[in-house]
Backbone as JSON Lines, residues from 0, in Angstrom:
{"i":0,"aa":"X","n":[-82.24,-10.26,-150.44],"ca":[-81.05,-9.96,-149.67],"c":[-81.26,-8.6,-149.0]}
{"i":1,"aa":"X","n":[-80.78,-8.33,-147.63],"ca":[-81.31,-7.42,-146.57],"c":[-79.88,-6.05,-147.28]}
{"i":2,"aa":"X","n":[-80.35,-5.49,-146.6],"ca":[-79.46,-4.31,-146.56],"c":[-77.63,-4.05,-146.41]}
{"i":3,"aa":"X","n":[-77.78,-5.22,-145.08],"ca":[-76.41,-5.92,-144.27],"c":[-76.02,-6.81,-145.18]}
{"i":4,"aa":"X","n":[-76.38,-7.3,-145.68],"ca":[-76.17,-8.61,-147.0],"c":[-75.55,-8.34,-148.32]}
{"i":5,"aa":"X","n":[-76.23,-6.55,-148.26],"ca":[-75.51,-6.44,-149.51],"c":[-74.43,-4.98,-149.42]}
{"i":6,"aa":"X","n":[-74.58,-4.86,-148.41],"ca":[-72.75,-4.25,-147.62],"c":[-72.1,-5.18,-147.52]}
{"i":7,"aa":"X","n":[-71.98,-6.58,-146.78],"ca":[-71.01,-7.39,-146.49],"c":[-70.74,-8.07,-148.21]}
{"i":8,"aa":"X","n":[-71.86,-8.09,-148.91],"ca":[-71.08,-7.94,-150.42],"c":[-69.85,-7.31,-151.09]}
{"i":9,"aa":"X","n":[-70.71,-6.38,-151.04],"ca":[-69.83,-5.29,-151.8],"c":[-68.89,-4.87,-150.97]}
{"i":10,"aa":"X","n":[-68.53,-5.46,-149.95],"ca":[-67.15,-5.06,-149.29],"c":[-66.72,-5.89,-148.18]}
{"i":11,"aa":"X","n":[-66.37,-7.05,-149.57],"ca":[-65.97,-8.67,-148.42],"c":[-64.62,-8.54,-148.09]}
{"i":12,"aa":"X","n":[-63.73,-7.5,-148.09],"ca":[-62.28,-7.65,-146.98],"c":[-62.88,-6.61,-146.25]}
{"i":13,"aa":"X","n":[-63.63,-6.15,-146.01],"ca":[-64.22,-5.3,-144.38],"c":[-64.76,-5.93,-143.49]}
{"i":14,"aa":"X","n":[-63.49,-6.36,-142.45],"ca":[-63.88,-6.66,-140.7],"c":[-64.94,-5.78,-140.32]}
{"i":15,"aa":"X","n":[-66.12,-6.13,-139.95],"ca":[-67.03,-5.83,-139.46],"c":[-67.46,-6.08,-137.63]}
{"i":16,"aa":"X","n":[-66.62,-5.15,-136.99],"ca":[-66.73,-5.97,-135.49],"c":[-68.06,-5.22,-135.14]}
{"i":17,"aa":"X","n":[-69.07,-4.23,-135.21],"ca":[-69.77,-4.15,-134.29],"c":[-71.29,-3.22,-135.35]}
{"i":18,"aa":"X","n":[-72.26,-3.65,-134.49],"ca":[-73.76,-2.94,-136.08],"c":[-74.17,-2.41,-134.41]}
{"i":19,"aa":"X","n":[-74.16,-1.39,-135.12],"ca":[-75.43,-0.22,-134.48],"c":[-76.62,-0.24,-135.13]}
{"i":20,"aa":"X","n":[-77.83,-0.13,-134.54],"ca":[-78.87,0.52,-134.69],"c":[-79.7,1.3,-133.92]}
{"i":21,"aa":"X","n":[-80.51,1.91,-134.28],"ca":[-82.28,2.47,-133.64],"c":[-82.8,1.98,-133.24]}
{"i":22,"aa":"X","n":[-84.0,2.09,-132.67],"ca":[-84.86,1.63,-131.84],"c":[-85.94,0.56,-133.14]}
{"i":23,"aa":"X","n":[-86.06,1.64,-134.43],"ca":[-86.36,0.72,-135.49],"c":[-85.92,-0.57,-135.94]}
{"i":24,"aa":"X","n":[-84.62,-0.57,-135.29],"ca":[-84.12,-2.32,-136.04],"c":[-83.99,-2.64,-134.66]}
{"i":25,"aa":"X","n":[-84.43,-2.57,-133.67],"ca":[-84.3,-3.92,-132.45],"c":[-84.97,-4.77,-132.48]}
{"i":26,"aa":"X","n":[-85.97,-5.46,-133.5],"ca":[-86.13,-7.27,-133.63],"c":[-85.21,-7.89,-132.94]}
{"i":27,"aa":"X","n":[-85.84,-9.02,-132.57],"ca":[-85.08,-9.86,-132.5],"c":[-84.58,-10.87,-133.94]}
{"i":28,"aa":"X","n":[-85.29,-10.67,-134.68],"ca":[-84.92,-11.04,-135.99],"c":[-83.96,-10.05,-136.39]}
{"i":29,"aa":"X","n":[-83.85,-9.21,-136.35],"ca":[-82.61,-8.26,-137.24],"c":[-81.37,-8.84,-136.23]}
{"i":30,"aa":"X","n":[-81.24,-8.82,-134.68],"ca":[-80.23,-8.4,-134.26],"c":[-79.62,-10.07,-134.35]}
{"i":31,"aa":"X","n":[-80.65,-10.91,-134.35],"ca":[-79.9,-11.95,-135.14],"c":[-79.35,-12.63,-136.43]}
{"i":32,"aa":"X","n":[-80.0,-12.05,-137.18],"ca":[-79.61,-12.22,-138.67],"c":[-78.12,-10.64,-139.09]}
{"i":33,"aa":"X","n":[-78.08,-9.8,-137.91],"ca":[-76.62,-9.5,-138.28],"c":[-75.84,-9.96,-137.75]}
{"i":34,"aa":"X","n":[-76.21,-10.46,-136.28],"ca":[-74.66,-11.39,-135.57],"c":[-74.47,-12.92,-136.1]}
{"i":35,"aa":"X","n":[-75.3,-13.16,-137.65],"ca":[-75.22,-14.35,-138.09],"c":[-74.34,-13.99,-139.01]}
{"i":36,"aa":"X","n":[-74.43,-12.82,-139.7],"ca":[-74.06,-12.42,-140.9],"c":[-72.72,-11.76,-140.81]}
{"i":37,"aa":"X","n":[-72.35,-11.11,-139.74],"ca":[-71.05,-10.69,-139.31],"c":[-70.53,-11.42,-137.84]}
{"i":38,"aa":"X","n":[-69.35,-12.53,-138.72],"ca":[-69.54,-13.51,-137.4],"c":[-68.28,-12.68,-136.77]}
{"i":39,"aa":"X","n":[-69.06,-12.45,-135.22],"ca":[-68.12,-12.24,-133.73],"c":[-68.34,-10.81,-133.58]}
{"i":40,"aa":"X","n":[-69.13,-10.11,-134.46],"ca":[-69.73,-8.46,-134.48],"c":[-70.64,-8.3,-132.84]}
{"i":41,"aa":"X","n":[-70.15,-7.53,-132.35],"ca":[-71.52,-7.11,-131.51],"c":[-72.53,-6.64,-131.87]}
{"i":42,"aa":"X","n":[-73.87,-6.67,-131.96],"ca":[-74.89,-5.85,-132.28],"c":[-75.58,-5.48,-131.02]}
{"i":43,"aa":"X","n":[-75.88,-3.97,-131.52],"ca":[-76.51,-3.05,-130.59],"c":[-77.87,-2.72,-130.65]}
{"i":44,"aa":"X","n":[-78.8,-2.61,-130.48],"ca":[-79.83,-1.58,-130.85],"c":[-80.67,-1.12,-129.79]}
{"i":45,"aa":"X","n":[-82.01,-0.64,-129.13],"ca":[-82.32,0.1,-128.65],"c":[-83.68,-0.98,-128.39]}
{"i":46,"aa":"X","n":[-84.47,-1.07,-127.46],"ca":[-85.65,-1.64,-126.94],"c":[-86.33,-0.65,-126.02]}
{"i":47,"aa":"X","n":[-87.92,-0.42,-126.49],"ca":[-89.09,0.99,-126.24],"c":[-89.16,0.69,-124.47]}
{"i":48,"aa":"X","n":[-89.23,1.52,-123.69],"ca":[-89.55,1.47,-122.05],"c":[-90.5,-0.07,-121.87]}
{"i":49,"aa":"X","n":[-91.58,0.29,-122.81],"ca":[-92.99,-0.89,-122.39],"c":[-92.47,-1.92,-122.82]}
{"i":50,"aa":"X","n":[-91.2,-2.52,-123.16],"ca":[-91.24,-3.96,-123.85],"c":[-91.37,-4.8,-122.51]}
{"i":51,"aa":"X","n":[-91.82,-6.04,-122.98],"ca":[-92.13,-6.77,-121.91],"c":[-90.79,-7.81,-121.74]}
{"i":52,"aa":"X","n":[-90.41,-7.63,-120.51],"ca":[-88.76,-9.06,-119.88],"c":[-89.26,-9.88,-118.68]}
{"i":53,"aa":"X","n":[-88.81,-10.87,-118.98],"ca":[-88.52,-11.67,-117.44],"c":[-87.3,-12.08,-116.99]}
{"i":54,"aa":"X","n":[-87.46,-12.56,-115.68],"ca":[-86.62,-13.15,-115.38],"c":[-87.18,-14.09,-114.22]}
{"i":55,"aa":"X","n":[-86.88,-15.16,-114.46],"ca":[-87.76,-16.63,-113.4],"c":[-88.68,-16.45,-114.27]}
{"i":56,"aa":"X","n":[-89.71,-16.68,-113.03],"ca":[-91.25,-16.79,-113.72],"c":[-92.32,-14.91,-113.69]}
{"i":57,"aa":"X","n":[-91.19,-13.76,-113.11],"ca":[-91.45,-12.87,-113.4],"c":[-91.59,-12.12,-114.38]}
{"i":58,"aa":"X","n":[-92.97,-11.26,-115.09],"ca":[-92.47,-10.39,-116.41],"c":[-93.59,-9.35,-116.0]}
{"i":59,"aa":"X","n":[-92.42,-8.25,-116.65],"ca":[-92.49,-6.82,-116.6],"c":[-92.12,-5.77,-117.88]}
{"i":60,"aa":"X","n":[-92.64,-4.92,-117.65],"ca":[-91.92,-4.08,-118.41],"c":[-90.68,-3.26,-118.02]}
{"i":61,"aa":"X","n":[-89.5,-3.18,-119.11],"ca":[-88.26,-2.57,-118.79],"c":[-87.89,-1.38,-117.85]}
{"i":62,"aa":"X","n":[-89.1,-0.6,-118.03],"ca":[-89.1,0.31,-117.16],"c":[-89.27,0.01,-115.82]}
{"i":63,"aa":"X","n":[-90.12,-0.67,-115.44],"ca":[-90.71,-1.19,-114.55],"c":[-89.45,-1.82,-113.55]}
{"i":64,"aa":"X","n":[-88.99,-2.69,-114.46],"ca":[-87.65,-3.74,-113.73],"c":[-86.67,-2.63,-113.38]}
{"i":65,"aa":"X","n":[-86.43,-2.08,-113.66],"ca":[-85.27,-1.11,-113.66],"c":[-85.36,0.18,-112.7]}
{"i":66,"aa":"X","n":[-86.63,0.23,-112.77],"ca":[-86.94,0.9,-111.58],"c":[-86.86,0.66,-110.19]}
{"i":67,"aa":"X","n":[-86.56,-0.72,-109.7],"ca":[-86.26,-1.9,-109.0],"c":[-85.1,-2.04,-108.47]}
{"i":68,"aa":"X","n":[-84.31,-1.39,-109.68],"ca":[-82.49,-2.01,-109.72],"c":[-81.65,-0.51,-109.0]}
{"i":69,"aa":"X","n":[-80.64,-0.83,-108.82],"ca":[-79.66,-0.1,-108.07],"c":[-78.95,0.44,-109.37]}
{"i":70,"aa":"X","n":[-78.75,1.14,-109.61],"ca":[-77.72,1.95,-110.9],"c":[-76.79,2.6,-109.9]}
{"i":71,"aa":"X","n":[-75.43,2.07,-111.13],"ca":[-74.11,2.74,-111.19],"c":[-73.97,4.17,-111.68]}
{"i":72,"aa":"X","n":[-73.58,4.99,-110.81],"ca":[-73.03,6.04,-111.62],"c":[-71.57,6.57,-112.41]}
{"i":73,"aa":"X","n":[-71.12,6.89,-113.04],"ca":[-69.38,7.24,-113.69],"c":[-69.03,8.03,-114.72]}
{"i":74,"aa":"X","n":[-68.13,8.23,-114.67],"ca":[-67.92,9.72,-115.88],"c":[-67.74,8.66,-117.15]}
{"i":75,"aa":"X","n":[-68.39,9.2,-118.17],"ca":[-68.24,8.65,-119.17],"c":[-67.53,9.61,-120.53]}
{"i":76,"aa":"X","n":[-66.34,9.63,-121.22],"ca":[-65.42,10.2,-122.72],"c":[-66.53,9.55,-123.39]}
{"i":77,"aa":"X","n":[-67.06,11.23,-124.43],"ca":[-67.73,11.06,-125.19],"c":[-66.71,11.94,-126.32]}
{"i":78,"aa":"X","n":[-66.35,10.4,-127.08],"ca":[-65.32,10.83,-128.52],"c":[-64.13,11.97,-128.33]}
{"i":79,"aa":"X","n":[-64.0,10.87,-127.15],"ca":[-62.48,11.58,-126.85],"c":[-62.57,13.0,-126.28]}
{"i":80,"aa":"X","n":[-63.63,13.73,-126.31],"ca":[-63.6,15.35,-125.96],"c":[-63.94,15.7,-124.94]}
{"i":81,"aa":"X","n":[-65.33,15.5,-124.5],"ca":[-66.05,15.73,-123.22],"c":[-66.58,14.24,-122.15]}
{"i":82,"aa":"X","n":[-66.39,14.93,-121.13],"ca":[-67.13,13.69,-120.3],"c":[-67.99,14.4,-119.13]}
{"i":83,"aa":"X","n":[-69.36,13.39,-119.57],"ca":[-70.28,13.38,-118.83],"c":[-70.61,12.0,-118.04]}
{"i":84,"aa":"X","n":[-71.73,12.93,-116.9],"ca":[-71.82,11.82,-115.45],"c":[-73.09,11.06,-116.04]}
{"i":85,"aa":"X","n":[-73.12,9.93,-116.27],"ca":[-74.08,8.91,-116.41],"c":[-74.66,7.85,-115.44]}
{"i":86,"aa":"X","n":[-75.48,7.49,-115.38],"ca":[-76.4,6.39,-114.29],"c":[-76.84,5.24,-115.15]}
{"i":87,"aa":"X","n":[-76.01,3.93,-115.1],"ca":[-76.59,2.84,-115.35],"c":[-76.69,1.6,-114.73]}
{"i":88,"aa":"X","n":[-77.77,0.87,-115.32],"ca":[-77.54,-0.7,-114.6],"c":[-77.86,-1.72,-115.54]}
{"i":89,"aa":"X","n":[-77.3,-2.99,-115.68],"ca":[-78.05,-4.12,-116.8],"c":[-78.23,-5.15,-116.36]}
{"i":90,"aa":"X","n":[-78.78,-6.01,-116.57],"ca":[-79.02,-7.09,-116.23],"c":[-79.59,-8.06,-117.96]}
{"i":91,"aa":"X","n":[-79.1,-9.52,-117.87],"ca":[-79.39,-10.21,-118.22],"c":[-80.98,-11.18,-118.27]}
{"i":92,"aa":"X","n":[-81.85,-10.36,-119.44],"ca":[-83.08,-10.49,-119.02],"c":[-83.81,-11.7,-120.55]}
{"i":93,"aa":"X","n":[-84.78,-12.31,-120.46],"ca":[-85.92,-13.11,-121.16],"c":[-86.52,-11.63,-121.35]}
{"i":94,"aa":"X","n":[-86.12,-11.49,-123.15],"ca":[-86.91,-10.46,-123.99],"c":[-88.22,-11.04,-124.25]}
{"i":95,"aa":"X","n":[-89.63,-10.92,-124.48],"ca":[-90.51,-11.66,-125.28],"c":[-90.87,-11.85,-126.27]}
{"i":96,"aa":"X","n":[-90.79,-10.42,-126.75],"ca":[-90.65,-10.39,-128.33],"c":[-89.9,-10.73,-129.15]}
{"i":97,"aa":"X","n":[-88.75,-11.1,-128.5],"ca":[-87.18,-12.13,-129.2],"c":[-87.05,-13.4,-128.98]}
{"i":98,"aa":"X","n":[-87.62,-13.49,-127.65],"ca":[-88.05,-15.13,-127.39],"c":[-86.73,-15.82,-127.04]}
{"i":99,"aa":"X","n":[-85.76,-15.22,-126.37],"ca":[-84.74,-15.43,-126.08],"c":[-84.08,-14.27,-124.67]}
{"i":100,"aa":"X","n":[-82.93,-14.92,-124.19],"ca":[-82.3,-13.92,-123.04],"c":[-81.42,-12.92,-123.86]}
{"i":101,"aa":"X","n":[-81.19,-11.77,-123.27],"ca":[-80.33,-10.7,-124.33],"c":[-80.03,-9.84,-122.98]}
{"i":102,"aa":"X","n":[-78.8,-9.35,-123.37],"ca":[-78.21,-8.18,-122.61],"c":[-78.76,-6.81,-122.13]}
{"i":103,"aa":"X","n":[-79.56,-6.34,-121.61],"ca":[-80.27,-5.08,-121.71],"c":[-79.52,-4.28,-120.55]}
{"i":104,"aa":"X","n":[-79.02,-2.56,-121.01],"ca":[-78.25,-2.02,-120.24],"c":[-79.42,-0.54,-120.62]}
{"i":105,"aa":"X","n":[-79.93,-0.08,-119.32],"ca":[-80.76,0.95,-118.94],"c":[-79.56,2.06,-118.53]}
{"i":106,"aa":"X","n":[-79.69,3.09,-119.35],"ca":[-78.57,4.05,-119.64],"c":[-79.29,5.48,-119.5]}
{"i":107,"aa":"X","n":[-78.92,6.72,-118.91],"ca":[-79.26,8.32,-119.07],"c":[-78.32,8.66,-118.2]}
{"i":108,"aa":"X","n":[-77.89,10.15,-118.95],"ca":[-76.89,11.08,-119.01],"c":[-77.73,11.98,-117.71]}
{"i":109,"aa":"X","n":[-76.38,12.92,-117.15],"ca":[-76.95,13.47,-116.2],"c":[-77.87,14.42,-116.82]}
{"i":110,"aa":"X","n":[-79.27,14.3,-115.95],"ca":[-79.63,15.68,-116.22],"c":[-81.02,15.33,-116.8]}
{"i":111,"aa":"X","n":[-80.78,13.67,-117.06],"ca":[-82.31,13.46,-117.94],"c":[-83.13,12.44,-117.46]}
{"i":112,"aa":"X","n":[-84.0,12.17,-117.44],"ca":[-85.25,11.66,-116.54],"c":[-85.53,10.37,-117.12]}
{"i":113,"aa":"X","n":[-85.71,10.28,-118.1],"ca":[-85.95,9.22,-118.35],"c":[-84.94,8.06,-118.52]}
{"i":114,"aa":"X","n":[-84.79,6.69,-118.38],"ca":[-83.64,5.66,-119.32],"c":[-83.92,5.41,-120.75]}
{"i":115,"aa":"X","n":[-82.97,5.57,-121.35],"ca":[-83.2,4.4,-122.45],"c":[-82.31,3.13,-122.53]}
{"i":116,"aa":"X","n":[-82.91,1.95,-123.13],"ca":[-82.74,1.05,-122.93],"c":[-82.17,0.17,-123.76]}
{"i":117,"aa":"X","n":[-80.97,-0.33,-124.23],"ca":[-79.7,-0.97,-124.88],"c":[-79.86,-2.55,-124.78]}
{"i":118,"aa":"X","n":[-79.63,-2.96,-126.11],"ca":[-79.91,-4.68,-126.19],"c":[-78.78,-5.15,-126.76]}
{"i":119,"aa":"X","n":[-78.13,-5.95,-126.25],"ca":[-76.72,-6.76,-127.25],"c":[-77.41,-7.48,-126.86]}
């Protein structure tokens, strides 16, 4: 029994709507064995620049695609206190290493160069 398995144990009247993680738990095996395990939870976690996506019969790496795309910019409330100007865009992409389509949202705060890259 995983980690998540034995939280949703030991604390079976806790609604569980949403699992964060790191860049360490973005499997596609983890992020499905918690939206199995907490049914209607969003799960989040993080996917490295080089992972490889498609879409059609195209594949690339995340960076790559996104470099491509038009990003939104907007002030974003961070915990209610401050808000900062952010640049994003997502698209609905064929992960390979998950072997499935997943949500990927390419996200950075003003000021920083690189994206990182968000998987529900």
């Amino acid at each position: 029994m995983g980690l998540l398995a034995h939280f949703k144990y030991d604390h079976p009247g806790l609604n569980v709507r949403a699992v964060l993680a790191d860049a360490l738990y973005g499997t596609g095996a983890f992020l499905d064995q918690a939206a199995a395990l907490f049914d209607r939870a969003q799960v989040i976690s993080q996917l490295r620049s080089n992972q490889k996506v498609g879409r059609g019969r195209e594949e690339t790496s995340l960076e790559d695609f996104f470099a491509r795309q038009a990003s939104t910019e907007a002030d974003l409330e961070i915990r209610g206190t401050q808000k900062r100007r952010i640049s994003f865009a997502r698209a609905h992409l064929y992960v390979r290493a998950h072997g499935k389509r997943r949500v990927v949202i390419a996200l950075k705060y003003e000021g920083e160069t690189p994206y990182r890259y968000l998987v529900a």
